[in-house]
C-alpha positions as CSV (number, residue, x, y, z in Angstrom):
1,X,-10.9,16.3,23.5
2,X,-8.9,19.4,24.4
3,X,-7.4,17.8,27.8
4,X,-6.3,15.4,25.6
5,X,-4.3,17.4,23.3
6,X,-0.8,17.6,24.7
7,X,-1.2,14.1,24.7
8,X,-1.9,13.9,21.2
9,X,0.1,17.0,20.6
10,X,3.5,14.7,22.0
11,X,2.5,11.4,20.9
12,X,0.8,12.4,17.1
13,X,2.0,9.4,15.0
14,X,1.0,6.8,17.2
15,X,-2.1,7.9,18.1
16,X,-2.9,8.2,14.6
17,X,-2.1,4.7,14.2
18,X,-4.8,3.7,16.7
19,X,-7.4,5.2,15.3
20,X,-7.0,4.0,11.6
21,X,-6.6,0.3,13.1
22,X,-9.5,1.1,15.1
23,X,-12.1,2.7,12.2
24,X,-10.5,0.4,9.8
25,X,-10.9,-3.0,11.7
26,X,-13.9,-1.8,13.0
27,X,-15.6,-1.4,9.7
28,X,-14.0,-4.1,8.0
29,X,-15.2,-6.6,10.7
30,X,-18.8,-5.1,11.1
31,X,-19.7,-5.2,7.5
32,X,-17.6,-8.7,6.5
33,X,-17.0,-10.6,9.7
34,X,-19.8,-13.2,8.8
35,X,-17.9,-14.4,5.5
36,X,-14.6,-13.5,6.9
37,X,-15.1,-15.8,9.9
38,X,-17.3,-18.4,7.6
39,X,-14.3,-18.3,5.1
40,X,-16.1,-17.6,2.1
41,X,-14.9,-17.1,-1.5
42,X,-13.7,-13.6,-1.5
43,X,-13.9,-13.0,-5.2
44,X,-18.1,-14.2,-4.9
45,X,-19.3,-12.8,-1.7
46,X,-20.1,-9.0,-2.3
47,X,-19.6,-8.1,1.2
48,X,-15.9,-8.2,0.8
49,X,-15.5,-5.3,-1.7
50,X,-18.1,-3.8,0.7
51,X,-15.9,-4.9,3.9
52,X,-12.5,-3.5,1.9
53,X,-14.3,-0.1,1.2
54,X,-14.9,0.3,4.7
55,X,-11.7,-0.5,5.9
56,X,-10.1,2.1,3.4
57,X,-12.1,4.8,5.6
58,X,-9.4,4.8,8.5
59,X,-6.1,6.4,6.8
60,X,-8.0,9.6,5.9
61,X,-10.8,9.9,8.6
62,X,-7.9,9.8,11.3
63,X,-5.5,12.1,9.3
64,X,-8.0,14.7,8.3
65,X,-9.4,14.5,12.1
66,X,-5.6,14.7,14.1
67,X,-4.7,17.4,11.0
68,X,-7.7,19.9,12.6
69,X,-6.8,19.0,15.9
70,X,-3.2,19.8,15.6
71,X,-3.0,22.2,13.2
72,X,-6.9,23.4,12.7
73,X,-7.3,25.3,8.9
74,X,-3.6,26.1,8.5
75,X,-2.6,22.2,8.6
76,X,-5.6,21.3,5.9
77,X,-4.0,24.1,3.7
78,X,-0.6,22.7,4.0
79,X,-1.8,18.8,3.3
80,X,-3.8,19.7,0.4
81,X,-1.1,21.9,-0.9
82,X,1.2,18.8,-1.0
83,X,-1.4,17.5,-2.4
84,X,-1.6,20.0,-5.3
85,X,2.3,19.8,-5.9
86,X,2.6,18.0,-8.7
87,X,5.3,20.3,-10.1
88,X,8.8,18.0,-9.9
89,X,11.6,16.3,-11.8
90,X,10.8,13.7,-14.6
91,X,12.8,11.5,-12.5
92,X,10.7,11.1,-9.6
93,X,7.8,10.7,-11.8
94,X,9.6,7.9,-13.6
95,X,10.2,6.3,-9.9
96,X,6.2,7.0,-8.8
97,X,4.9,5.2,-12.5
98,X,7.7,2.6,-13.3
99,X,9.3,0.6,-11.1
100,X,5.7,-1.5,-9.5
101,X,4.9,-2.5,-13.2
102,X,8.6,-2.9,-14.3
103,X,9.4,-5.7,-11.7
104,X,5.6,-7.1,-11.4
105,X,5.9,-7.7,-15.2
106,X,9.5,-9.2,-15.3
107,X,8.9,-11.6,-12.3
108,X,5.9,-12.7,-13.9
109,X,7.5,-13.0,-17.5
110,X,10.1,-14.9,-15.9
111,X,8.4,-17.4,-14.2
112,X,5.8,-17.6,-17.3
113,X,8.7,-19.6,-18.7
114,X,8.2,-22.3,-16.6
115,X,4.3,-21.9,-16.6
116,X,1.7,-20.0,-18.6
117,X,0.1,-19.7,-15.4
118,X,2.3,-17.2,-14.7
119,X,1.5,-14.7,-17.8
120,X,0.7,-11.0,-16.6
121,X,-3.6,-11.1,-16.4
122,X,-3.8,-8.8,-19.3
123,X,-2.0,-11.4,-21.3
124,X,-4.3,-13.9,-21.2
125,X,-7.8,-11.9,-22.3
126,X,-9.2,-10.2,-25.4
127,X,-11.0,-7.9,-23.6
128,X,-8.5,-5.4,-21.8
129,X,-11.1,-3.1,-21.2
130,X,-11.9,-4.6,-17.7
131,X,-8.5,-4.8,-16.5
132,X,-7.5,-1.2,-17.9
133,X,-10.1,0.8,-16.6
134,X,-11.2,-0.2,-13.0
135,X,-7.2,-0.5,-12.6
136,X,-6.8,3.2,-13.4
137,X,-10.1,4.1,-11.5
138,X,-9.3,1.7,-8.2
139,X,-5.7,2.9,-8.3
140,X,-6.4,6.5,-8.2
141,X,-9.2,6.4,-5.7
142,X,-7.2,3.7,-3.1
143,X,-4.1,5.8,-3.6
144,X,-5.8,9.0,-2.8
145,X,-7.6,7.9,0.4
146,X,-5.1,6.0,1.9
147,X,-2.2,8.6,1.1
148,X,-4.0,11.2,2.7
149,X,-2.9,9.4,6.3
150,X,-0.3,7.1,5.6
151,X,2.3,10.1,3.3
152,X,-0.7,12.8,4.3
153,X,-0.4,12.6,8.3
154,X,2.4,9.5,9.3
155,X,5.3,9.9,6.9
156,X,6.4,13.8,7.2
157,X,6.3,13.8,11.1
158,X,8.1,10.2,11.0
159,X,10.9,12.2,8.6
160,X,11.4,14.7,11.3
161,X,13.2,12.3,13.3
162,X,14.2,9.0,11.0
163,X,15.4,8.8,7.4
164,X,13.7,7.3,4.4
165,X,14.8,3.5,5.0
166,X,13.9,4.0,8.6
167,X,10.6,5.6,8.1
168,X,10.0,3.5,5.2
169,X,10.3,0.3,7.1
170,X,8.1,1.4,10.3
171,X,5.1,2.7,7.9
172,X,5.6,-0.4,5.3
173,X,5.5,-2.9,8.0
174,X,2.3,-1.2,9.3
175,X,0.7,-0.9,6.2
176,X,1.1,-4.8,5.6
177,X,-0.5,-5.4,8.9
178,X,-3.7,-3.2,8.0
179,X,-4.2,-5.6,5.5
180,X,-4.7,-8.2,7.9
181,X,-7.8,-8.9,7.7
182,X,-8.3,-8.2,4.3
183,X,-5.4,-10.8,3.5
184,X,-6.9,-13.3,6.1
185,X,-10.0,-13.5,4.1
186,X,-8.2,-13.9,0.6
187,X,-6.2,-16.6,2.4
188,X,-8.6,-19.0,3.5
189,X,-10.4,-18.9,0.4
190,X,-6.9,-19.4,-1.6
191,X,-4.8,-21.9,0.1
192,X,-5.3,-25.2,-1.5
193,X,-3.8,-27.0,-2.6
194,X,-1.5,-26.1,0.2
195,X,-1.9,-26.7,3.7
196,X,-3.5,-23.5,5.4
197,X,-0.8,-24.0,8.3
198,X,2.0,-23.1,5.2
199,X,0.6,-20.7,2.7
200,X,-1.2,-18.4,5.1
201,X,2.1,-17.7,7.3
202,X,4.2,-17.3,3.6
203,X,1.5,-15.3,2.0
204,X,1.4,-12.9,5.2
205,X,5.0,-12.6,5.1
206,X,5.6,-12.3,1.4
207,X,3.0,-9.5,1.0
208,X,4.2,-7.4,3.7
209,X,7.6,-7.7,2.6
210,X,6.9,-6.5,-0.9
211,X,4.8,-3.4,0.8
212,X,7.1,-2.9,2.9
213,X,10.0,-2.8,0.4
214,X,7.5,-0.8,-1.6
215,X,6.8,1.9,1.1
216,X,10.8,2.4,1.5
217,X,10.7,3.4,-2.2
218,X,7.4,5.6,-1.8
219,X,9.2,7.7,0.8
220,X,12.2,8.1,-0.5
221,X,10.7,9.8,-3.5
222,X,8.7,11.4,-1.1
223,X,11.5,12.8,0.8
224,X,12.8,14.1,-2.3
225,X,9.7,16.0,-3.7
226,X,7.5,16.4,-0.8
227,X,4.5,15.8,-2.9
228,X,1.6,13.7,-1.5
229,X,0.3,13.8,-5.6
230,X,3.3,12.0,-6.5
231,X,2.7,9.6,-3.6
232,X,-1.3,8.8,-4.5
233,X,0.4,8.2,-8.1
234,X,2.9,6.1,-6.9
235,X,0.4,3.9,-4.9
236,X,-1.9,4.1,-7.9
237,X,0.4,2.6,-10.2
238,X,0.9,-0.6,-7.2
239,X,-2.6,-1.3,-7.4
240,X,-2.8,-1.1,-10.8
241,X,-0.2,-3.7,-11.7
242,X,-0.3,-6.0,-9.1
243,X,-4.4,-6.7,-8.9
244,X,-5.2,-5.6,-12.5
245,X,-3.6,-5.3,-15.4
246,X,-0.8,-7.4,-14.7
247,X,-2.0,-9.4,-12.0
248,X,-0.2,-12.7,-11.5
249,X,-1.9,-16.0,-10.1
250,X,-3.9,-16.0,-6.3
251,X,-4.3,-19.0,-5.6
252,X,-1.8,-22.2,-4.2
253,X,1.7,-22.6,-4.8
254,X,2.0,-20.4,-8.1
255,X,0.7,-17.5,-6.1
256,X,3.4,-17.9,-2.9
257,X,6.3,-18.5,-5.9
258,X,5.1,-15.3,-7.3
259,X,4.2,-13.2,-4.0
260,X,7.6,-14.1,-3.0
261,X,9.8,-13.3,-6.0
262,X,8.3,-10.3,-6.1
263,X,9.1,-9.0,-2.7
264,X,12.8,-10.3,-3.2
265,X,12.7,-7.7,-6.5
266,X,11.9,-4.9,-4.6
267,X,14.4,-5.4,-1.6
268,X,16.9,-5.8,-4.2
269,X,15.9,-2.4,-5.5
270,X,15.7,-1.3,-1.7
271,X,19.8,-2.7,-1.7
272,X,20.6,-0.7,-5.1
273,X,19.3,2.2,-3.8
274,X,20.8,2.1,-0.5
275,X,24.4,0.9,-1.6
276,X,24.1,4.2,-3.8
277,X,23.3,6.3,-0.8
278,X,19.8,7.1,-1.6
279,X,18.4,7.0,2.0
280,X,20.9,9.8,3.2
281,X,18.9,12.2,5.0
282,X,17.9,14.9,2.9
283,X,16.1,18.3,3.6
284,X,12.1,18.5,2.7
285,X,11.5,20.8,0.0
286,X,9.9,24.3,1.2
């Protein structure tokens, strides 16, 4: 492995990139690719939340590996000092906790005009209790392990040479495809009505829009706090609104109305921010 550092050493980013994909496809496909492939009913078959689990693996096995190969015991110190910095201004925090929920709950509210189908999932039960709490507990734990490598390893060496929007964009549009196969599985098992040939290309484009919009945001604040606590929050508070507590429909044409009114939300925060010169470059705090 040491031949191959100054290859590593010049290259860091990308080859980090090949070995989540790698360990992440790699697990998800060993442990699901019988009910992926069969197309199988992703909320029924228990390999799927087995299949996910192994996917998340990737983002922090290949951070916390390149981190000790680049940077040996001084780089661990420095990425879990970011991620002890939780010390920053109430407006970032508001940024990290509000805005997923904000527009997931107005697009849904919105469109719940035209359809009850559309009401936020907490809306529609009694029993809050099992939207509230794996939400919280998912959110934290998905947010942790996959910002250790995505804001952990990716995002401060991409900042080095790009600025938020720029950064944001290449690392969103990533992200979205290392959902892949995750999204591939939901698809086939959530299409109809619609014609597979339709909803999987506009649910696939639709999702990675919004995450990509949604990663823009994440580094920006980011940028501006240099805390990878803030980040796991951030990330916390996506999965938390968006497949919990106010989850909006997953199946058919409901679910590509919704997927894509929400993406459109968050690009239109993406404009705000950027007509207001929020993605100027900006030093990384010390």
């Amino acid at each position: 492995m040491t031949n191959h550092l100054p290859f590593i050493k010049r290259y860091p980013v990308i080859i980090y990139y090949i070995l989540t994909f790698a360990i992440s496809f790699g697990g998800f496909l060993l442990v699901g690719s019988s009910g992926l492939f069969a197309g199988t009913n992703w909320e029924t078959d228990p390999s799927f939340q087995i299949a996910v689990l192994a996917m998340l693996a990737g983002p922090p096995i290949a951070s916390i590996l390149l981190t000790i190969l680049l940077s040996g015991k001084p780089g661990l110190r420095e990425l879990f000092l970011r991620l002890s910095r939780w010390r920053t201004s109430a407006r970032w925090y508001m940024d990290a906790l509000v805005i997923a929920p904000f527009w997931q709950v107005l697009v849904l509210l919105i469109l719940s005009i035209f359809s009850p189908e559309f009401l936020p999932a907490i809306l529609k039960t009694n029993d809050k209790i099992p939207l509230l709490l794996p939400g919280i507990i998912v959110g934290i734990v998905g947010g942790f392990v996959e910002e250790l490598g995505w804001t952990g390893f990716a995002i401060p060496r991409l900042l080095k040479r790009y600025n938020a929007l720029t950064t944001g964009i290449i690392v969103g549009i990533l992200w979205g495809v290392w959902h892949l196969l995750q999204m591939t599985w939901v698809g086939v098992s959530s299409y109809a009505p619609v014609a597979p040939a339709v909803f999987l290309p506009v649910y696939f484009i639709s999702s990675i829009a919004a995450l990509t919009a949604f990663r823009v945001l994440m580094v920006r604040v980011y940028e501006h706090t240099e805390s990878l606590f803030l980040a796991v929050i951030m990330h916390a508070s996506y999965i938390f609104s968006t497949l919990f507590v106010f989850a909006g429909p997953i199946k058919g044409v409901p679910f590509l109305i919704y997927s894509c009114a929400f993406a459109a939300t968050l690009w239109i925060t993406v404009a705000f921010v950027m007509k207001r010169g929020g993605f100027e470059k900006v030093a990384l705090v010390k």
